[in-house]
C-alpha positions, 0 to 999 in steps of 0.5 A: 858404397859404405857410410859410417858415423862415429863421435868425439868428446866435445870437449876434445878438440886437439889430437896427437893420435887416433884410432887406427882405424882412422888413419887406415881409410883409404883415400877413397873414402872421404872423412866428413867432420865437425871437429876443427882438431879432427879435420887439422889432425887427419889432413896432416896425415894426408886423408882426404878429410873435409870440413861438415860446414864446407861441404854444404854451407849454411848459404846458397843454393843447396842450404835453401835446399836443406831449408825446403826438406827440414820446414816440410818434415817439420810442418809435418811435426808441428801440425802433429803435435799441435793438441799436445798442450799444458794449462793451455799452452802448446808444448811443442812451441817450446822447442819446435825451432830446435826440431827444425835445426836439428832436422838440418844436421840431417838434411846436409847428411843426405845432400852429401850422401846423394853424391854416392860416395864411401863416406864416414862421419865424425861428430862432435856435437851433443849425442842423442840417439836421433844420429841414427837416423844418419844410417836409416838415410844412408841405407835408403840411398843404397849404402852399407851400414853397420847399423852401429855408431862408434864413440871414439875414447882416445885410440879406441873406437866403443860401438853402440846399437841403437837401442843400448843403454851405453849410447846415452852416456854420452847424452849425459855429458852434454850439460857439463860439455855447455858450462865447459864452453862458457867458461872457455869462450870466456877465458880461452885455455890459458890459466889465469887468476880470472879463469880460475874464480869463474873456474871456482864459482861455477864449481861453488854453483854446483855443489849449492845445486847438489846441496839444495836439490837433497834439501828440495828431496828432504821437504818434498819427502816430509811435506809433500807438495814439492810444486808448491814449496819450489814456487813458494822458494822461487817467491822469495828469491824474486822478494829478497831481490825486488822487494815485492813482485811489480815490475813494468817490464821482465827481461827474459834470458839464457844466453851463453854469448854475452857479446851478442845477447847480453849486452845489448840489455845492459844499457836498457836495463840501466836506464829502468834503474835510472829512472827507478822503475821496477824491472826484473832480469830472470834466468834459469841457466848456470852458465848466464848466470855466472856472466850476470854475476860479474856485471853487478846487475841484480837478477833471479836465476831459478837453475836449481827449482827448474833442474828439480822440477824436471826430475819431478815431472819426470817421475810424475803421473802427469810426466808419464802421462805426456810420455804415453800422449808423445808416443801416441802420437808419433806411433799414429803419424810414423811416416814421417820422417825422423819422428821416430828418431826425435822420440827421447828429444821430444819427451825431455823437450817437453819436460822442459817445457812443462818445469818452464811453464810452471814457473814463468806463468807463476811468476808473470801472473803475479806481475803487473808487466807493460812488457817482457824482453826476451833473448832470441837465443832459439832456446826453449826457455825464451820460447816458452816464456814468449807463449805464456807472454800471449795467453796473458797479452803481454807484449813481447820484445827481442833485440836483433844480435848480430847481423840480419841476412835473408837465411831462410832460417831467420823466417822461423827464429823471432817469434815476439811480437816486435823485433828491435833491429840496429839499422835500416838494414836489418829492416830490409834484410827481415822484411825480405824474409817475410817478417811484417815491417809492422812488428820492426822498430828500428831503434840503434844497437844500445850495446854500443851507445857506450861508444859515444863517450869513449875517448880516443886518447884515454883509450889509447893510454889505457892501451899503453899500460895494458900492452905497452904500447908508446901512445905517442906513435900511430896504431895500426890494428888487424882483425880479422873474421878467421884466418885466411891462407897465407895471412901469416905472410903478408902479416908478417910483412906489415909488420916489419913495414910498421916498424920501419915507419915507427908505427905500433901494430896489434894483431886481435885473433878472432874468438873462434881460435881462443879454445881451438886450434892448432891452426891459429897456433902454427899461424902465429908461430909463423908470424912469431918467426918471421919477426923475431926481432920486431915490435908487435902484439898478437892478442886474444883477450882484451876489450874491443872497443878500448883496442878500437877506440886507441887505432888509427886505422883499422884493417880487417876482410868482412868482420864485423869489427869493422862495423864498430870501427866505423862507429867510432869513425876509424878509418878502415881497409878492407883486405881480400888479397885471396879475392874471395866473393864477399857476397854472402856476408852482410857486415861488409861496408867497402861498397858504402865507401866506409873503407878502402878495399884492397886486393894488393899488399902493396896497395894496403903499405901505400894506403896505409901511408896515405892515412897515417903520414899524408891524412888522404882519404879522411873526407871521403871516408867519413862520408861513407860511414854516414851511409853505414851508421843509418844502415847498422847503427841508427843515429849512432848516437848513444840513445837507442837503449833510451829508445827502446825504453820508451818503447818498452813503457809505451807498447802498442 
């Protein structure tokens, strides 16, 4: 048995060629990978290639399995590093939910393995150095390894040691790799004049940063004291946006997805400006900060004094100080398992932790704050402000994004002392994980209070000048959670069957398949094909309520488009013509009778018939979303962002 492990660019997820190498496995030898691109592309060259993912997903059986290995390994960390503290604050609460979830990578590496076949890895994911351990786990279980990680370049394979300095190079790649996936999960691959100014300011963003950190060296160099003279710049900013440093509640945040973790607080923090009470949104990441810049919100980004203060921690007698503690410490507790490999994460983490502390704790200090809200984006950032947050006995918040399921991971991810969760489902969902039903408030979603005073025939006029659309035809919508075998045929035929009934139909591709793949391509080729001469509109970018809002019906497997489509009280079918298992996922409403579930194409041209020209199944339909709305969307009636307002100025 032999295992090897090898990683691509990120940033490259679409292939015409690979190394020769690659293409010579034989098929004895099964190629694991995380890349969509490198799974389409060597599966077209017939090697026996499996998704990372499939192989061990992230629900059933063996991911509790992975779940038990990783807490045991990082209860082991937790507890070692428990005395490793600054201003008396534990650093390694920063970034103990990062340890655990890169823990996982490996657990899932060694429950594949265990099957004792010839195995190689390709990666696409951030490098560090802690991959290694993938060949130490390897070599226990009797494999043969090369004691090397190749890094594939094109069609050339460059193979590093554990203890070269090239294998960091691809480390220092990982910041830029980040804000390239903002500004593609926002914009997709196509050019357009929206990509190039997010394209622009982001560039304009980090040549101030270059400018501003040579300005920061300049003053540190001729005054000294560079702590005082960034946390003196950070005072400024706070002043020139709140005009002084009270506010009654801070909110706390470096997300990527907006959809998720930006949104919801939109509303709330419309509500603090509507009642003219202080408040203050702070970040300390470019890439929230490029999204914060377009909605017009006033916020406090300190990017550029945090990435200088890492540096100088890092130069600094107290920086060389924790180094020596760290490695004291995993020196002292070697026997467990990956410490050793986590060594270089763990020493930036700490930095990290260390620049944030430094300057949130200035800040909340100064603060006379009833209440924070903080993101639950698992960063350290958030992490570390939560901690702060306690030794000043501040209440701290988070809004649940997306939707609860009882993952065992969801055990270790809030960490507030209140989780503000959409509906009675989330409830039951975090109490069955073991989360205290006492530190739930179920309160309704506020990122879709807006949905409430969204007009059906506005929204579909609005459509008609976007798409072209005739608004005075009924709309059939497709969205789908990703795409499924054959659906380019049966999508194909609807169609043609919504044309001959006069119908409008828009396909929505799911984000996922905005940056990658030539699956998604060939999919829409195919339907491209199939319907040369029919009306239809297969789209990636628009915004999903003005497109839910204009249906008549929607049809969709298990995404959560469905949910909002209930919201706004769309009739809804549910397709499974694969019959799959829909167990696992959470935002299925079928089985509350808020959608018709179908598992026949002839089915769905019957129902749909049935909604649009016969006006069947309304009532019935609109009874099964009054059970959804209590269950994911409490109330449902555009005042959950009011609710958690009054949560916020009245914390008990």
């Amino acid at each position: 048995m032999k295992c090897e492990v090898f990683f691509i660019p990120p940033e490259k997820q679409e292939f015409k060629t690979v190394p020769q190498y690659l293409q010579d496995i034989p098929d004895s030898c099964r190629i694991i990978t995380t890349s969509i691109g490198m799974y389409e592309f060597l599966e077209s060259l017939g090697k026996n290639v499996k998704k990372f993912s499939d192989i061990v997903p992230e629900a059933g059986p063996k991911w509790n399995e992975v779940y038990q290995m990783s807490k045991s390994i990082h209860d082991k960390s937790k507890q070692a590093f428990q005395n490793l503290t600054f201003n008396d604050i534990q650093i390694f609460e920063g970034f103990e939910y990062k340890i655990l979830m890169r823990l996982t990578v490996f657990m899932r590496v060694q429950k594949i393995l265990e099957d004792n076949t010839d195995t190689i890895f390709i990666f696409d994911s951030r490098f560090t150095r802690s991959y290694y351990m993938i060949l130490k786990i390897a070599k226990q279980l009797g494999y043969v390894i090369n004691d090397k990680i190749g890094m594939i370049n094109n069609n050339n394979i460059e193979y590093y040691e554990e203890n070269s300095n090239k294998s960091e190079y691809k480390e220092k790649r990982s910041f830029l790799h980040r804000q390239k996936n903002i500004l593609s999960s926002s914009h997709g691959n196509n050019l357009s004049f929206n990509k190039l100014k997010t394209y622009y300011r982001f560039t304009s963003r980090m040549f101030s940063f270059l400018v501003r950190t040579m300005f920061y060296k300049f003053l540190v160099t001729f005054k000294g004291e560079s702590i005082q003279i960034l946390l003196k710049k950070i005072d400024n900013k706070i002043m020139n946006i709140n005009s002084n440093y009270f506010a009654a509640c801070a909110f706390f945040v470096s997300a990527i997805r907006e959809d998720l973790y930006l949104r919801p607080l939109y509303p709330i923090i419309e509500k603090f400006k509507k009642e003219n009470i202080a408040h203050c949104l702070i970040t300390s990441d470019i890439s929230t900060g490029l999204v914060l810049s377009k909605t017009g919100i006033p916020f406090i980004n300190f990017f550029d004094e945090f990435n200088f203060l890492v540096k100088e921690i890092k130069n600094s007698k107290k920086g060389k100080e924790v180094a020596t503690e760290i490695n004291q410490i995993i020196s002292s507790n070697h026997s467990i398992l990956g410490l050793n490999d986590f060594r270089d994460d763990i020493i930036n983490y700490a930095y990290r932790s260390i620049a944030i502390i430094i300057i949130c704790e200035h800040i909340i200090k100064k603060m006379n704050l009833k209440s924070i809200v903080v993101a639950p984006t698992s960063e350290i950032f958030e992490y570390v402000v939560i901690e702060i947050a306690k030794k000043y006995k501040i209440p701290s918040f988070s809004i649940i994004p997306g939707m609860a399921d009882t993952n065992p991971f969801f055990i270790n991810w809030f960490k507030t002392d209140k989780i503000c969760v959409y509906g009675d489902h989330a409830l039951e969902q975090l109490t069955k994980v073991g989360y205290d039903e006492k530190r739930i408030c179920v309160t309704g979603n506020p990122k879709y209070d807006f949905l409430k005073n969204m007009d059906s025939k506005k929204s579909k006029l609005m459509l008609e000048q976007d798409l072209k659309i005739d608004s005075t035809k009924k709309l059939v919508v497709i969205g789908m959670s990703r795409w499924h075998e054959k659906d380019e045929n049966w999508m194909s035929d609807l169609i043609k069957f919504c044309n001959i009934n006069n119908f409008e139909i828009v396909i929505k591709i799911h984000p996922l398949y905005k940056t990658v793949s030539k699956y998604s391509e060939n999919k829409i080729k195919t339907i491209s094909d199939n319907c040369k001469d029919e009306k239809f509109f297969v789209i990636h970018d628009i915004e999903l309520p003005k497109l839910l809002s204009a249906a008549d019906v929607m049809i969709t497997d298990y995404s959560s488009m469905g949910l909002e489509a209930v919201f706004l009280g769309k009739p809804l079918i549910s397709i499974n013509l694969l019959k799959e298992n829909w167990e696992e996922y959470t935002s299925r409403v079928e089985k509350y009778g808020a959608s018709i579930y179908v598992e026949n194409y002839k089915m769905l041209e019957k129902i749909l018939l049935e909604i649009l020209k016969e006006n069947k199944h309304i009532d019935e339909l609109k009874k099964g979303r009054e059970k959804v709305i209590e269950k994911y969307n409490f109330g449902n009636d555009g005042k959950a962002a009011e609710r958690i307002f009054n949560i916020l100025m009245n914390p008990v």
